[in-house]
N, C-alpha and C positions, 0 to 999 in steps of 0.2 A: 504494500500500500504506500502510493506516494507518500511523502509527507509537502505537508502546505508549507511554503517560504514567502516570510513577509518581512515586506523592505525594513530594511532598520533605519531609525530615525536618526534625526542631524545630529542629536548630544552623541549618539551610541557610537555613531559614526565616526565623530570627534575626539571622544575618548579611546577610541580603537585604536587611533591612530599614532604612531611612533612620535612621530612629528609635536601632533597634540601634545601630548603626554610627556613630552619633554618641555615642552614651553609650558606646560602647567608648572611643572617640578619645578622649574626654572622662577616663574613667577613666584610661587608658594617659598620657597628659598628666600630669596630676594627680598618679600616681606617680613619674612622670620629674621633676616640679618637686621633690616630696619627696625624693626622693635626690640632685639635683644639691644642694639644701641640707646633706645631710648631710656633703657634699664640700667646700661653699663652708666649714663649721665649720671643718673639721678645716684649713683651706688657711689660713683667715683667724687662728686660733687659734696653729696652728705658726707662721707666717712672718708674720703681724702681730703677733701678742702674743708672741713668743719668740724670734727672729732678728733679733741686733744688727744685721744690715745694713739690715731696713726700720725700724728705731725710730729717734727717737721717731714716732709718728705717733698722731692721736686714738684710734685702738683703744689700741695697748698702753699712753696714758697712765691709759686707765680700766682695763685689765686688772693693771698695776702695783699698782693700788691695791686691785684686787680681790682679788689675788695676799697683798698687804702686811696689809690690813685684814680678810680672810675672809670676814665676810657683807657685804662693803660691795657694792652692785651697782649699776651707774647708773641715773639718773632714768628711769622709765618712758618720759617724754614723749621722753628722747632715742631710745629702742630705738623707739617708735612711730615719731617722725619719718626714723629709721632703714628701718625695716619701708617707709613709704610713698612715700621719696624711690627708694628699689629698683625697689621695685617701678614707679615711673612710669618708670622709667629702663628697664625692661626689657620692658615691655609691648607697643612700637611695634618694636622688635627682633624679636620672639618671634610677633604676631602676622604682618609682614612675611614670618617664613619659615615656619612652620607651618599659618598661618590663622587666623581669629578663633576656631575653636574649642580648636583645639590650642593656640595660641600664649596665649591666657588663661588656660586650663585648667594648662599646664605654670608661668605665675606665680603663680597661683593656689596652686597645690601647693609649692612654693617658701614662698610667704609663711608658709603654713600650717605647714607646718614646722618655717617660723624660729619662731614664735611659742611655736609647742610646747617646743619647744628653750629658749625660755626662761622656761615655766613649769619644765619638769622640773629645769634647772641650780639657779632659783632653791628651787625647795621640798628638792634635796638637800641645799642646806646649811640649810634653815628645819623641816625635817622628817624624822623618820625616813622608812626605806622599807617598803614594803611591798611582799612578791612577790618574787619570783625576779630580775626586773629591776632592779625598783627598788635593790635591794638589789647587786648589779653594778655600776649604774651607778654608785652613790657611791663602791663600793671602788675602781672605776677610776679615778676622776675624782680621788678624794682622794689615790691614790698620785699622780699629775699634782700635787696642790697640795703636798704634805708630804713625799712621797719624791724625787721625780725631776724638774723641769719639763719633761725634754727628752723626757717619754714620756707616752704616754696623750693626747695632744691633742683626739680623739672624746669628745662627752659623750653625744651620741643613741645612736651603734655604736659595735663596734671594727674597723668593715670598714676606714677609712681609715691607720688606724692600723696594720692587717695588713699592708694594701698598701703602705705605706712603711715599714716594719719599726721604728715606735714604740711595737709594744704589748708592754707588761708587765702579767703576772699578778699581782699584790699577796699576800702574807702576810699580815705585822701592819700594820699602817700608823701609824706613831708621828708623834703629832697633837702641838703644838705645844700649851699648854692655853691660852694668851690669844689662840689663831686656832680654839680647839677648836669644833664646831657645837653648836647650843643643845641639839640633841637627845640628844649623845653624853654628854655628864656629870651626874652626877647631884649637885643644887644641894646637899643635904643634907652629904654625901658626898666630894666633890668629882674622885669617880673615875668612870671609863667607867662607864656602866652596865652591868650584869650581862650585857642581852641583847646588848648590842656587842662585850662583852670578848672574844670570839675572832677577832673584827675588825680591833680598834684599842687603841690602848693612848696613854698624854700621858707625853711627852718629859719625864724629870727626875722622875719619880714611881715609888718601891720599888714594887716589886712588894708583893700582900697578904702578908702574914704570918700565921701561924695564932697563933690567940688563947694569952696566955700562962699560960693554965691548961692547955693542952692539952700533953699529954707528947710529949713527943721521942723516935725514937728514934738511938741511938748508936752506928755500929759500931766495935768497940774490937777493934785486931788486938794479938795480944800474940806475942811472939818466944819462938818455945820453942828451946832447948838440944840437941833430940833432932833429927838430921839425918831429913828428908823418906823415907827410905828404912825408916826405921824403925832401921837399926843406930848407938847409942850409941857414944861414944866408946870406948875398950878402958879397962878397970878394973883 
């Protein structure tokens, strides 16, 4: 008895395929490097740059200064020779248990990351933001630099921060003015600028004033004689 053959459909088709199935791996990789990154931040961040029992060590003596000086950020060439000595370091690990596709694919994703991480760290304090994110991620980060150190340690998410119970939501965030970023004060002026002022506000600075031509107004209570009830004293 024959048997019936029916078409198989596009996902079956797609997952059948070699091709497929390695640009999955490949992708699924690739993601997994990127978010173990986001994990290695927040680890090396908290308990390298912040926890007296690992310091001193070459991270936190450059994070101290980063900390101290504001936009001070180390030499490119060290973050690159950084970025590359990892990655060879992790590469013969990673392919040994995954495969060459996975296993380069998930450092891969990793480096890539890191790298991002620190474009985005460096232009929050070199630039305003833009976008819903951008604009997050500074308030986060800057309450880490000006409010609290012992919170906020995620600069990419605040997933790691969730999961170890370091995140705080920001208000005002009262900025230091000789650590202030270039983008938030206005040269003229020498206050927040207008578009940040519900953001941020510099440490030791009156609040505005209204101009002294503008009228005031005064509320003057005056004590009257006649008891609340309406009845006067007897006469």
């Amino acid at each position: 008895m024959a048997r019936a053959v029916y078409p198989r459909t596009v996902s079956q088709a797609t997952v059948d395929s070699p091709e497929a199935a390695m640009t999955l791996t490949f992708l699924t990789a690739l993601l997994l490097g990127a978010s173990a990154w986001t994990f290695l931040e927040y680890v090396i961040h908290r308990w390298l740059g912040h926890d007296a029992r690992t310091r001193p060590n070459p991270f936190s003596a450059e994070h101290v200064r980063h900390h101290s000086e504001g936009n001070y950020f180390a030499p490119s060439w060290k973050k690159g020779a950084a970025a590359l000595v990892f990655g060879l370091v992790l590469i013969g690990p990673s392919v040994a248990l995954a495969g060459a596709v996975a296993g380069s694919s998930f450092v891969a994703g990793l480096i890539t990351m890191y790298l991002a991480y620190e474009v985005l760290h460096r232009r929050a304090h070199t630039h305003p933001g833009k976008g819903r994110y951008a604009k997050w991620m500074r308030r986060h980060h800057f309450y880490h630099h000006f409010t609290n150190p012992h919170f906020n340690h995620g600069v990419t998410t605040p997933l790691w921060d969730w999961v170890f119970g370091t995140l705080r939501a920001p208000v005002i965030i009262r900025v230091p003015p000789k650590l202030a970023m270039p983008w938030l004060v206005d040269p003229e002026t020498g206050a927040v600028r207008a578009e940040h002022a519900a953001d941020y506000s510099l440490l030791g600075r009156a609040e505005p004033q209204p101009p002294r031509n503008q009228p005031s107004v005064r509320l003057i209570v005056t004590r009257s004689s006649a008891p609340v009830n309406g009845n006067g004293p007897p006469s």
